[in-house]
C-alpha positions in Angstrom: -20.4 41.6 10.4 -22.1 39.2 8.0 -21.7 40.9 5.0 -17.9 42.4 6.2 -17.1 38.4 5.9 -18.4 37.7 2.5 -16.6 40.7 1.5 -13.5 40.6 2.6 -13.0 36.4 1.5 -14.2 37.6 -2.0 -11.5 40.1 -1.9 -8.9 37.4 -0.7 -10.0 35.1 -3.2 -8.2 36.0 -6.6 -5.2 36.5 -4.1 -4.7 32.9 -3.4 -2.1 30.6 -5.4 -2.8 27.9 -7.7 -2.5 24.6 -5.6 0.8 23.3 -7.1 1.1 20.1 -9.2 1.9 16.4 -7.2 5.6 15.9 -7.6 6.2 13.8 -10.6 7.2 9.7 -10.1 10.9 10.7 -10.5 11.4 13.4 -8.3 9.3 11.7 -5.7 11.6 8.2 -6.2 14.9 10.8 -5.7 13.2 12.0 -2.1 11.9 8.5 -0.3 15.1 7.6 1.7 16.7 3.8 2.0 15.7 1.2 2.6 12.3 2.3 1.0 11.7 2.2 -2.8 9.3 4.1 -4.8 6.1 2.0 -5.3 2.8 2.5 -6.4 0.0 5.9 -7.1 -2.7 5.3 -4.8 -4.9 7.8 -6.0 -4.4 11.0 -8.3 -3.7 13.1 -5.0 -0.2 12.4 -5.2 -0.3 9.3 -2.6 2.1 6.7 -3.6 2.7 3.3 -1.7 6.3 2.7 -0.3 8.3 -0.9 -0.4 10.9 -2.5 0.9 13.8 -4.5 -0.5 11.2 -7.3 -1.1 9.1 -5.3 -3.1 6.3 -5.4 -0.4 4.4 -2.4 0.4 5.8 -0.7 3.5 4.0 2.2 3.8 2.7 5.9 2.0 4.3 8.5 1.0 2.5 11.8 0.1 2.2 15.5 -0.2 0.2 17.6 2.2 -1.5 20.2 0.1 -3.6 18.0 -2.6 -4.9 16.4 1.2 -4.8 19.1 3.5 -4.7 22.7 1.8 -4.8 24.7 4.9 -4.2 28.1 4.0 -1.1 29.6 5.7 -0.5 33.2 6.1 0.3 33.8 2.4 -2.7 32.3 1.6 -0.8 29.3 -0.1 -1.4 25.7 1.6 2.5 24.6 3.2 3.3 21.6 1.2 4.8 19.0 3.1 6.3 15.4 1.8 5.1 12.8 4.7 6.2 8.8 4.8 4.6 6.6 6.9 5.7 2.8 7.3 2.5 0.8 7.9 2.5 1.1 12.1 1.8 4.7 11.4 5.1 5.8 12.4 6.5 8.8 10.5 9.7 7.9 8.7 9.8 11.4 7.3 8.5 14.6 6.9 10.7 17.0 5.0 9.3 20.7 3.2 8.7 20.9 -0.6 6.7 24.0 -0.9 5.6 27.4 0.8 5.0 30.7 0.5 5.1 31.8 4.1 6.6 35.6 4.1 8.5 34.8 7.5 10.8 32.4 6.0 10.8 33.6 2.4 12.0 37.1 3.2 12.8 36.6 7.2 14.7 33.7 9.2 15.3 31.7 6.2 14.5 28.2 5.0 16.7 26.3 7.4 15.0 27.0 10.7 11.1 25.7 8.7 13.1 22.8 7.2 14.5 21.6 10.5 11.3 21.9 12.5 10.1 18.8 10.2 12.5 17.0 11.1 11.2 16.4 14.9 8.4 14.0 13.2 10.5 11.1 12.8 10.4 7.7 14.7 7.1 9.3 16.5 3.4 7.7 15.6 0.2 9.0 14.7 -1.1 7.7 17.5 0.7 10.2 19.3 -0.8 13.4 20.6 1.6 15.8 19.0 1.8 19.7 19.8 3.5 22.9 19.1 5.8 24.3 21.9 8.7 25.0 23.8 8.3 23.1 27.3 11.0 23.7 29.8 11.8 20.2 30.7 10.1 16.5 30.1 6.3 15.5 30.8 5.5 14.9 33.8 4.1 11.1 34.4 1.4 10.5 33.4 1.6 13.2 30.3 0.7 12.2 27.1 1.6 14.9 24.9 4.9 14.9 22.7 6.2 18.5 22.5 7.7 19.6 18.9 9.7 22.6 19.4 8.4 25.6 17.3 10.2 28.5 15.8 10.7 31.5 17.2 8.7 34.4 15.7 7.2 31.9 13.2 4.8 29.7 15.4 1.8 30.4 14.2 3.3 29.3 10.6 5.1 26.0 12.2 1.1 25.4 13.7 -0.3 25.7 10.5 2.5 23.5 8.9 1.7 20.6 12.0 -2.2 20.9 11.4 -1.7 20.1 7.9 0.4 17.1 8.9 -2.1 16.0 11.1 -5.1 16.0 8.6 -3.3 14.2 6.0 -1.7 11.7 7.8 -5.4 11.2 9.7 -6.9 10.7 6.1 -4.6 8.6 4.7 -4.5 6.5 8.2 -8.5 6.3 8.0 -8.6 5.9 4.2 -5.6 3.3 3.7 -3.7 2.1 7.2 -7.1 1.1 8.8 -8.1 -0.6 5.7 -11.6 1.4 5.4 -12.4 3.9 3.0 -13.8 7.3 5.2 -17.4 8.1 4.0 -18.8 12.0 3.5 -19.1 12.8 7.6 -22.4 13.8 8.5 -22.9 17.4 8.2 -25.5 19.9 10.1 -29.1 19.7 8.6 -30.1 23.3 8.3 -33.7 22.5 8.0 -34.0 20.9 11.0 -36.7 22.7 13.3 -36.8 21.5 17.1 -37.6 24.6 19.9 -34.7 24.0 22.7 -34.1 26.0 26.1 -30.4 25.4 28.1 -32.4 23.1 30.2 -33.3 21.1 27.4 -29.9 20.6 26.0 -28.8 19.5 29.6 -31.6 17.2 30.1 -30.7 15.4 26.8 -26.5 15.6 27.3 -26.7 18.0 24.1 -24.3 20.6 26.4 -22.0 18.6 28.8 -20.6 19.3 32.0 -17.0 18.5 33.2 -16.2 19.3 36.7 -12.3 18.3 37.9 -12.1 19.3 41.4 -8.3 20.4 42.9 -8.4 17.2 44.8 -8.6 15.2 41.5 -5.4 17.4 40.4 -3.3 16.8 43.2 -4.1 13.3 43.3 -3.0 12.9 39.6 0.2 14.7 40.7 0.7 12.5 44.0 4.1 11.0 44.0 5.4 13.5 41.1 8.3 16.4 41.6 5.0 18.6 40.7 3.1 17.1 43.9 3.2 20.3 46.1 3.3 22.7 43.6 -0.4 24.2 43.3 -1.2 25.8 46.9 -4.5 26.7 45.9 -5.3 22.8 45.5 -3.9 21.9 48.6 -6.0 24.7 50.3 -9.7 24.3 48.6 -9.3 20.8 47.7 -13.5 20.6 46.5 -13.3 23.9 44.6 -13.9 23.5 41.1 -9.9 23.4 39.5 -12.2 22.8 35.6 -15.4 23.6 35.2 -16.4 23.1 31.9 -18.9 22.6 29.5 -18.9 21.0 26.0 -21.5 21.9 23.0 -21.5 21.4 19.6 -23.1 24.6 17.2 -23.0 23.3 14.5 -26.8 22.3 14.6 -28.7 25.5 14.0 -30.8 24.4 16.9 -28.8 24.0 19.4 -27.1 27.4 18.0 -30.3 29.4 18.7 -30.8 27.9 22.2 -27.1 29.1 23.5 -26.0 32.3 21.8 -27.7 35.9 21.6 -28.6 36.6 18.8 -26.0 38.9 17.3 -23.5 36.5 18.5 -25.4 33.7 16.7 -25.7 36.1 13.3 -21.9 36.1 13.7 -21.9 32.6 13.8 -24.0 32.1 10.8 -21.7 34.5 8.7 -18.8 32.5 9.7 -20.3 29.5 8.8 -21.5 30.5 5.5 -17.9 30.7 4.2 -16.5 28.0 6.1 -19.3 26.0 5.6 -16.9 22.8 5.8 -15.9 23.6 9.7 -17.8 22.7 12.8 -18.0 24.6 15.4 -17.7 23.7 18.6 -18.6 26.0 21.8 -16.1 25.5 25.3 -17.6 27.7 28.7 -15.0 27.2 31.1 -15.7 28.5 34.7 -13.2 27.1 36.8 -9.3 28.2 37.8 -7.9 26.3 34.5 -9.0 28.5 31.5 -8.9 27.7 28.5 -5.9 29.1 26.6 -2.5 30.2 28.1 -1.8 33.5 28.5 0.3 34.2 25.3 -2.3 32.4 22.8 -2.3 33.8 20.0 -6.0 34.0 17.9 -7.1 32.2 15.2 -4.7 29.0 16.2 -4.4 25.7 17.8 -5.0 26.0 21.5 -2.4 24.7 24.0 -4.1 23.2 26.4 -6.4 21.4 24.4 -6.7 18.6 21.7 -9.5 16.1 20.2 -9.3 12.9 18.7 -12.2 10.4 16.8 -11.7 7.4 16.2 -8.9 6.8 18.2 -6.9 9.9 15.5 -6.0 13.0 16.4 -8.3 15.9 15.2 -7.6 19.3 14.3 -9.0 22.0 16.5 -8.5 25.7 15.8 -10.2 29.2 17.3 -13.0 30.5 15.3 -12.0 33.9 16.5 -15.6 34.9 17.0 -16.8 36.9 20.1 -18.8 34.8 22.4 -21.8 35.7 23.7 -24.7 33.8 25.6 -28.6 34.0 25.2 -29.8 35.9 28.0 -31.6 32.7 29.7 -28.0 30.9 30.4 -27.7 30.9 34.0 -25.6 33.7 35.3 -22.9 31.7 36.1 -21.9 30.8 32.2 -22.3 34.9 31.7 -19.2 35.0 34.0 -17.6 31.9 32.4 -14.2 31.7 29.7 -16.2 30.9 26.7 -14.4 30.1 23.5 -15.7 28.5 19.9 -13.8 26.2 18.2 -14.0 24.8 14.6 -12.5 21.7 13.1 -12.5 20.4 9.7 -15.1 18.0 8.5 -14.0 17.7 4.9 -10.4 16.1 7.0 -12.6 13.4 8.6 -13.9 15.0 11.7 -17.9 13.4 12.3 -19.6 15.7 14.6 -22.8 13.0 14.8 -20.2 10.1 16.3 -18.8 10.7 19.5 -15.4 12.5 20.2 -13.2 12.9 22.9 -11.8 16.5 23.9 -8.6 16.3 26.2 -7.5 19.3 28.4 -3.9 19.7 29.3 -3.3 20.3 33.2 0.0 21.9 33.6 2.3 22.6 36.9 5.6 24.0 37.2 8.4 23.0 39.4 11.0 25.8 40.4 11.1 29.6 39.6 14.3 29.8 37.6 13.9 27.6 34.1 11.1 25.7 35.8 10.4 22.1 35.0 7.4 21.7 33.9 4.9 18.8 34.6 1.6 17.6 32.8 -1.4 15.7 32.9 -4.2 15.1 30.7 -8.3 14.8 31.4 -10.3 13.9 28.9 -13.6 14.0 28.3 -16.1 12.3 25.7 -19.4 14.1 23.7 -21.4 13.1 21.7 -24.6 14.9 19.8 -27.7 13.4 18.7 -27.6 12.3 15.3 -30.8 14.0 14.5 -29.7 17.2 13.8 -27.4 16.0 11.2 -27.4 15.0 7.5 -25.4 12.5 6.2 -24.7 12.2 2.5 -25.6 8.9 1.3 -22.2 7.1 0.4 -22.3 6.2 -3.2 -22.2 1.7 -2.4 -19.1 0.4 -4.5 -20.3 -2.2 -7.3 -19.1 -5.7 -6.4 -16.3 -6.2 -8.3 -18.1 -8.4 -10.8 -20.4 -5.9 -11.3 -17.1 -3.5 -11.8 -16.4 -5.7 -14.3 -19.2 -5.9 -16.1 -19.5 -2.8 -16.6 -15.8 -1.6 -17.4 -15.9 -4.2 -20.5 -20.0 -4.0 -21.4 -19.2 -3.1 -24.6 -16.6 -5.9 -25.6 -19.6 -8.3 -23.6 -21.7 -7.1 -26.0 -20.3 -7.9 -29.1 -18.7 -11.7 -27.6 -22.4 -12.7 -26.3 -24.0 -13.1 -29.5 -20.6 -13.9 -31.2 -20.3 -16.7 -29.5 -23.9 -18.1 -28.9 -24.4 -17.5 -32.8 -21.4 -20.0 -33.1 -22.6 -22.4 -31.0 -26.1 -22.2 -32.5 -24.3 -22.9 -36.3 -22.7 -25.6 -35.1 -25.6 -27.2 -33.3 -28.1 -26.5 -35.8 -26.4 -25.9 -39.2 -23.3 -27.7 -39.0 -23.5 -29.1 -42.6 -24.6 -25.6 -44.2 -21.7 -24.4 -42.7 -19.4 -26.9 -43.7 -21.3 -27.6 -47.3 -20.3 -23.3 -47.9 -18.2 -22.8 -51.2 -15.8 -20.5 -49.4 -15.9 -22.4 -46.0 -11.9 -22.8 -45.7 -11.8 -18.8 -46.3 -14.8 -17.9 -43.7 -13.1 -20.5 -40.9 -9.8 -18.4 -41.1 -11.7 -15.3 -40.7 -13.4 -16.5 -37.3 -10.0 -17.7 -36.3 -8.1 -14.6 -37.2 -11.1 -12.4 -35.5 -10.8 -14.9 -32.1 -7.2 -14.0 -32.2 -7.2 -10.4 -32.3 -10.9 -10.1 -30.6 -11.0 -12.6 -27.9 -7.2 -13.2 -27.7 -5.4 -9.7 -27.8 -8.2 -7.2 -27.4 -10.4 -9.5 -24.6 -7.3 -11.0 -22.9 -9.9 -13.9 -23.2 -7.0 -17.0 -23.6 -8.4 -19.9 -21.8 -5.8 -21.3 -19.8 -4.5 -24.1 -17.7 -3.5 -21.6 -15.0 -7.1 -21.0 -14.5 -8.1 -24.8 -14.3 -5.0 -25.4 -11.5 -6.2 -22.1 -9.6 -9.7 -23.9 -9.1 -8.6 -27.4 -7.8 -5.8 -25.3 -5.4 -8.6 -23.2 -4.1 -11.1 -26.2 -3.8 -8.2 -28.0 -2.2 -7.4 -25.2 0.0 -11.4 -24.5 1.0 -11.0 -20.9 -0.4 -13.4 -18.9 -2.4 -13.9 -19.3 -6.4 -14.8 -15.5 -6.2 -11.6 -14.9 -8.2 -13.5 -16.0 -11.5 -16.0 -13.3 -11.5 -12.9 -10.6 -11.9 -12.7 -11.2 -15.1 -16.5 -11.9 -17.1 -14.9 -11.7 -20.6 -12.6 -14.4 -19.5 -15.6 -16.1 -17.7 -18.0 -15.9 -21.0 -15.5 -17.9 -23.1 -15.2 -20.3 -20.1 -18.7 -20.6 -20.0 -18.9 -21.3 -24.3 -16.1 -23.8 -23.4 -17.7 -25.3 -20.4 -21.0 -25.8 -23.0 -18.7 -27.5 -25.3 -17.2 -29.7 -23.5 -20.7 -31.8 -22.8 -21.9 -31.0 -26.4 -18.7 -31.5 -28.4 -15.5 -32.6 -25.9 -12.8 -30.2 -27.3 -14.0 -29.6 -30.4 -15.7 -26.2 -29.8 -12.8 -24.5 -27.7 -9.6 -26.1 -29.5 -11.3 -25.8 -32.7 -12.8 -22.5 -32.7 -12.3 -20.5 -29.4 -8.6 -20.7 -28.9 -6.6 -18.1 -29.5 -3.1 -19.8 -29.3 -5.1 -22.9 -31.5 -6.3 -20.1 -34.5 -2.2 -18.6 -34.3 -1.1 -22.6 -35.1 -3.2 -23.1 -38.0 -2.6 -19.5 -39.3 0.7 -20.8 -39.2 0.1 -24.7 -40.8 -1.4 -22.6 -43.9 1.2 -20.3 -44.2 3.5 -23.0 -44.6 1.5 -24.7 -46.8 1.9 -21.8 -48.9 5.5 -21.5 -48.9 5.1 -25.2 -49.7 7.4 -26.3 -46.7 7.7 -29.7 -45.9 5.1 -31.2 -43.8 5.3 -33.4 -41.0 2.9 -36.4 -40.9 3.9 -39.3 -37.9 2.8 -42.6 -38.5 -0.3 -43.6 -36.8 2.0 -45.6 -34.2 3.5 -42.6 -33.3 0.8 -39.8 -33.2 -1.2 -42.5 -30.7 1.8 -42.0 -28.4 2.6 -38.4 -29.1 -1.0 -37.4 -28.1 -0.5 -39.4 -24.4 2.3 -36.7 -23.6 -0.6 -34.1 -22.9 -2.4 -36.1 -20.5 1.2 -36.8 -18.5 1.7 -32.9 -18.5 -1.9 -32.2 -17.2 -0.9 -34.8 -14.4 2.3 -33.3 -13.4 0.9 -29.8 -13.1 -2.1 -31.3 -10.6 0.8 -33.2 -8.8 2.5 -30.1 -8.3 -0.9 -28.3 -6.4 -0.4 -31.0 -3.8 3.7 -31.5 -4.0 5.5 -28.4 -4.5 2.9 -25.8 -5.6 5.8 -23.1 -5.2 7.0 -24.1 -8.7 3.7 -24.0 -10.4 4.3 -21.0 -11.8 7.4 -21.9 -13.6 5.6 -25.5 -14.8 2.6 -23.8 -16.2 4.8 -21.7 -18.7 4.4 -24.9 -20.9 1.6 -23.3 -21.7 2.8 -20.4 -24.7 -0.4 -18.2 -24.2 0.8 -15.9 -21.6 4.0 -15.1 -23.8 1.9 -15.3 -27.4 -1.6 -13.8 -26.2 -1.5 -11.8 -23.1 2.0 -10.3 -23.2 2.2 -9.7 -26.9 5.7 -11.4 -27.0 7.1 -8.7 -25.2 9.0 -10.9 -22.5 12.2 -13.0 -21.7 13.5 -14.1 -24.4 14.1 -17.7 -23.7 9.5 -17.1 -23.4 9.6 -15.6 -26.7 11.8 -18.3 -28.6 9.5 -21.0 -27.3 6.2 -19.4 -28.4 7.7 -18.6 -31.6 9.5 -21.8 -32.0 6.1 -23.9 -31.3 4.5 -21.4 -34.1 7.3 -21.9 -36.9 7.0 -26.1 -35.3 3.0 -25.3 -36.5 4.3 -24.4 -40.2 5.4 -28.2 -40.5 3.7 -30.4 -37.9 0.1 -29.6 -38.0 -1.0 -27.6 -34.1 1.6 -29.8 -32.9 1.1 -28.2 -29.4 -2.4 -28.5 -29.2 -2.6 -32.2 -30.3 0.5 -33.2 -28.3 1.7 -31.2 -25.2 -1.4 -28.8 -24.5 -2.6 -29.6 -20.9 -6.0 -27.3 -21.2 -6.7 -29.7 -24.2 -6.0 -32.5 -22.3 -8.7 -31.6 -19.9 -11.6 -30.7 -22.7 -10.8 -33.9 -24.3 -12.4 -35.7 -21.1 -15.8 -34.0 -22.7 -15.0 -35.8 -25.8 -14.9 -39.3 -23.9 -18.1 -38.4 -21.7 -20.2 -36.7 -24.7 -23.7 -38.1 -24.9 -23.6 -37.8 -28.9 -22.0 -38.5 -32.2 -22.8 -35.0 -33.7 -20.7 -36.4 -37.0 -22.7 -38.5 -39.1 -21.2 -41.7 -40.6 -21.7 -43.7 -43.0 -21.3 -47.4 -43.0 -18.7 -47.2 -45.8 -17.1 -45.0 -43.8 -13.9 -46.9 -42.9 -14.2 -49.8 -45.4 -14.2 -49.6 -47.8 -13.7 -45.5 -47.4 -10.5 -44.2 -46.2 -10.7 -40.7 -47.8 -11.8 -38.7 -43.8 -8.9 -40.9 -42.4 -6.5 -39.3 -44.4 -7.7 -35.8 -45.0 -7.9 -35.6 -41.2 -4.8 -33.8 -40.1 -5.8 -34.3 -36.2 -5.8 -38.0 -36.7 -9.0 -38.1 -35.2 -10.5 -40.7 -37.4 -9.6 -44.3 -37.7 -8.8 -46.7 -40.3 -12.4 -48.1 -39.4 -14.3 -44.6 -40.2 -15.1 -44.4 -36.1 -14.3 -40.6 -34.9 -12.2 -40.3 -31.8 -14.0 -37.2 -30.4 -11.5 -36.8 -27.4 -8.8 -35.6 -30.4 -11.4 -33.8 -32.6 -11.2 -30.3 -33.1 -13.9 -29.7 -34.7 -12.4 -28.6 -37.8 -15.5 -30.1 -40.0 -13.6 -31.4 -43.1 -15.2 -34.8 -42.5 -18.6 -33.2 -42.4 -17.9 -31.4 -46.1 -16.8 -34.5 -47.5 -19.5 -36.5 -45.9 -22.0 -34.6 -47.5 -20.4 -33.2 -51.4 -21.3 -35.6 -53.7 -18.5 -34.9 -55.5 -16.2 -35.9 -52.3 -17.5 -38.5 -50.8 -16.1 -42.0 -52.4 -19.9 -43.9 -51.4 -22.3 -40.7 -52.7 -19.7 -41.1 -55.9 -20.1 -44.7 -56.6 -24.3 -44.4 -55.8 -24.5 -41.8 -58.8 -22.4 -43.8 -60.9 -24.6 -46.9 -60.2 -27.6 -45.0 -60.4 -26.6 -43.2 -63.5 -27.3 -45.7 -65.9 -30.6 -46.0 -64.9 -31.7 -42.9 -65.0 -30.4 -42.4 -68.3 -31.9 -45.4 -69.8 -34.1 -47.4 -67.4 -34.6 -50.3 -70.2 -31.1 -50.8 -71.0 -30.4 -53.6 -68.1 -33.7 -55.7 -68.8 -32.5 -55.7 -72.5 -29.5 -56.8 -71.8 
């Protein structure tokens, strides 16, 4: 039998179609109906997120087959497009694909298309089956009947199972907001010696007894209440007798079936090594299947859900046969093995509730037919199973970390190499012959590097975020999404005690480096430059400081328009989107850039909240890392006026809350050949040196 299995599935194999391709974005958008619009890919299983009018997700959309590939009759999986809103109600279910040879070459497509159409306005929650019932449930019935097609059930079946999983997976995976882990699995190299009696003694086989009395008194007060004799008659006579054990555990296996029964088993299992079978011995008046069952399908009678979902269950159709040391009584029994999917979410080491479908009928001619459902709960020991360990998801710092390692890589020591220059070697770096050259380089490489490549654009939106979530007692977790962005806030945050603004508007700014790009390009077309009187630069530079105000107001006033006040701010338009936005965005960036040509970083020394806040650094710093001299000032005014921040006084005294950092004090400070005092020392000493006997002779 064993080897008649591998066979014959090797021999099916090459017969089986491809698994079609997901549906493509635009012929999915043409198939979702009103008022639902196409949203997002979930995954690359061809699940996409509905939404509504407001752009809010709604619900999923998604094929069947990538989720479910049940094999029909052709061997093909029945592709089915299913939408769910987010109460797990189906808002449609409509055929894309098959192959089954009943409708291709038999009763048409019509007849399988409209059978779909029973889904909507029910839930997932709802025990759906197959069938043709003569009438409504009775009360207390909680099955929903979806009528099949005649002379095609078994295909319709197939088609519902196939729903079922995949809405089950998608309603574990996504609707209950958990991700389903690997279920636990069978160990096969677990070793325990069991007898019948041991499986009963430790609830590994179940008994369910439901007497007739229990059946009539479901019934009582129903148009069905009188219509089982036999109940009325033997009311303690067993009406279901059954008994519940999972084979999937070798184990157990060995301690219920004979052996070639058990070999059979084992075959089965070794090609469907993703099913679990279950074992049902039934010994009362009920049975197990109706009469006209048909093999290797869903039951009738009998359904399973985990988890509060349904689950698929389906005959093995595998001959049942008991060890020998069973007690007589099961030899006489309805025994039947089941199998259900674990790959579709089915855990056979959690418990699981199998519900049996009592049935009455009410009349002889088109009967009406009444229901009424027991169920009963199993569980088996989790020892005899493995479960695959689920791979832990990073944090999604670590995510982070490592998605951009290599751009971390290369801004770590960029940046701490910077900040060690201008801690340690400030005046090298300044005193170098090509220093205006080698500045525009790092500026140019922050823009492209940091700016457009890193996304790394400090921002005011950032800043705003913090004191609204510190406001609002909310987590600062949000930072750690983004460590490229964090590294340059942490350079910045260094800065600001060591040098105010000087580090991050002079040299880490993206927007800052695209200004004075811009100043040098003017320079070179030899536009006319800009230069406000000291009067009014002193009252220009204020202007930041109200903007940074007005945006904190707004957290506490009317935080629904932060969005649009923050666009003072150009970076989003210049940096992040490339310039690729609104227009009206565009011509403001732009226009502040051509404003840079003349009016030297107008933005930043003027309007730029972010600066506003790092120039607090500059009034709390703890040291005057430019060095002065005391002719600096008076009778020296040569800084003052090379200084195109306007960061130094007419007294010499730097204003560190306005200095950028661009260290053209510092070269002039220390070239000889610059700085007005080192000039006039040389010329005095000169003289001296030349001819140190030329004063006392005069």
């Amino acid at each position: 039998m064993r080897a008649c299995l591998l066979v014959l599935s090797l021999l099916l194999l090459p017969s089986c179609p491809a698994r079609a391709e997901p549906l493509s974005p635009e012929a999915l958008a043409a198939l979702v109906i009103p008022p639902f619009l196409l949203g997002e890919p979930v995954n690359d299983q061809g699940v996409w997120t509905i939404e509504n009018a407001g752009g809010l997700t709604a619900g999923y959309i998604f094929e069947t087959e990538p989720l479910a590939p049940l094999p029909g009759f052709s061997g093909a999986p029945i592709n089915v497009l299913v939408t769910l809103d987010l109460e797990g109600n189906y808002h449609d279910v409509r055929l894309i694909d098959h192959n089954e040879p009943i409708f291709v070459s038999g009763l048409g497509q019509a007849a399988f298309e409209a059978f779909f159409t029973q889904y909507r306005g029910h839930n997932i929650a709802e025990t759906l089956v197959v069938g043709t019932p003569y009438g409504a449930a009775g009360e207390g019935g909680s099955l929903v009947y979806l009528d099949g097609v005649t002379k095609a059930t078994a295909s319709v079946r197939i088609a519902h199972e196939s729903i079922l999983a995949a809405t089950t997976r998608i309603a574990r995976e996504k609707m209950r907001g958990v991700a389903a882990g690997p279920p636990a699995r069978p160990d096969p190299a677990y070793e325990e010696p069991l007898t019948w009696d041991d499986l009963v003694a430790q609830g590994l086989a179940r008994r369910h007894v439901i007497r007739n009395a229990e059946v009539d008194a479901a019934f009582a007060g129903t148009l069905w209440a009188k219509d089982d004799p036999v109940a009325t008659t033997a009311p303690e006579a067993a009406y279901l007798d059954l008994w519940i054990v999972d084979l999937g555990p070798p184990a157990i296996a060995r301690a219920v079936l004979e052996a070639e029964s058990l070999a059979d088993l084992q075959a089965f299992l070794t090609i469907s090594d993703f099913d679990e079978p279950i074992l049902l011995i039934e010994a009362g008046r009920h049975g197990l299947v109706a009469g006209d069952f048909v093999r290797n399908t869903s039951p009738d009678w009998l359904s399973a859900e985990q988890f509060g979902l349904p689950v698929a269950l389906r005959d093995s159709d595998l001959e049942v046969r008991l060890h020998p040391d069973l007690p007589d009584a099961l030899h006489d029994a309805t025994a039947m093995i089941l199998r259900t999917d674990r790959r579709l979410g089915f855990d056979p080491s959690e418990a699981w509730t199998l519900h049996v479908q009592a049935l009455r009928a009410h009349g002889s001619f088109m009967p009406q037919i009444g229901s009424h459902v027991f169920s009963f709960d199993h569980l088996t020991d989790p020892r005899f199973f493995l479960r695959p360990e689920q791979p832990q998801p990073l944090s999604p710092f670590r995510e982070a970390l490592r998605a951009r390692q290599g751009d971390l890589a290369l801004l770590a020591p960029a940046l701490l190499a910077l900040m060690a220059v201008l801690l340690l070697r400030q005046s090298a770096l300044a005193g170098m012959r090509l220093f205006t050259p080698v500045r525009l380089g790092l500026l140019a490489a922050m823009t492209v590097f940091v700016g457009w490549w890193g996304q790394g654009q400090l921002s005011i939106v950032t800043v705003i975020g913090v004191i609204r979530t510190a406001w609002e007692g909310g987590s600062l977790a949000f930072l750690l999404y983004d460590p490229f962005s964090l590294m340059v806030w942490g350079a910045a945050s260094v800065g600001f005690v060591l040098w105010g603004r000087a580090l991050f508007c002079g040299w880490l700014c993206p927007f800052g480096a695209l200004q004075e790009g811009a100043h040098h390009l003017g320079r070179l077309l030899r536009l006319p430059q800009i230069t406000p009187t000291p009067v009014w630069d002193r009252r220009l530079k204020t202007m930041k400081y109200f903007v940074l105000a007005g945006l904190v107001a707004l957290v506490f006033v009317a935080p629904q328009h932060l969005d649009t006040a923050v666009e003072v701010e150009p970076f989003k338009t210049a940096i992040t989107t490339y310039f690729l936005r609104e227009w009206y965005y565009v011509a403001y960036a732009a226009g502040l850039l051509v404003l840079s040509m003349a009016l030297f970083k107008g933005f930043c020394r003027y309007l730029c909240p972010l600066g506003a806040v790092m120039a607090i650094g500059g009034l709390l710093r703890s040291r005057n890392w430019i060095a002065r001299r005391a002719e600096c000032g008076s009778p020296c005014q040569l800084c003052t006026v090379r200084c195109a921040y306007g960061a130094i006084d007419r007294r010499g005294t730097i204003d560190y809350a306005e200095c950028f950092g661009c260290l053209d004090c510092v070269t002039i400070h220390d070239d000889p050949k610059q700085c007005v005092p080192l000039i006039l020392a040389r010329r005095t000493d000169r003289p001296r040196r030349l001819d140190p006997g030329r004063e006392t002779a005069a």
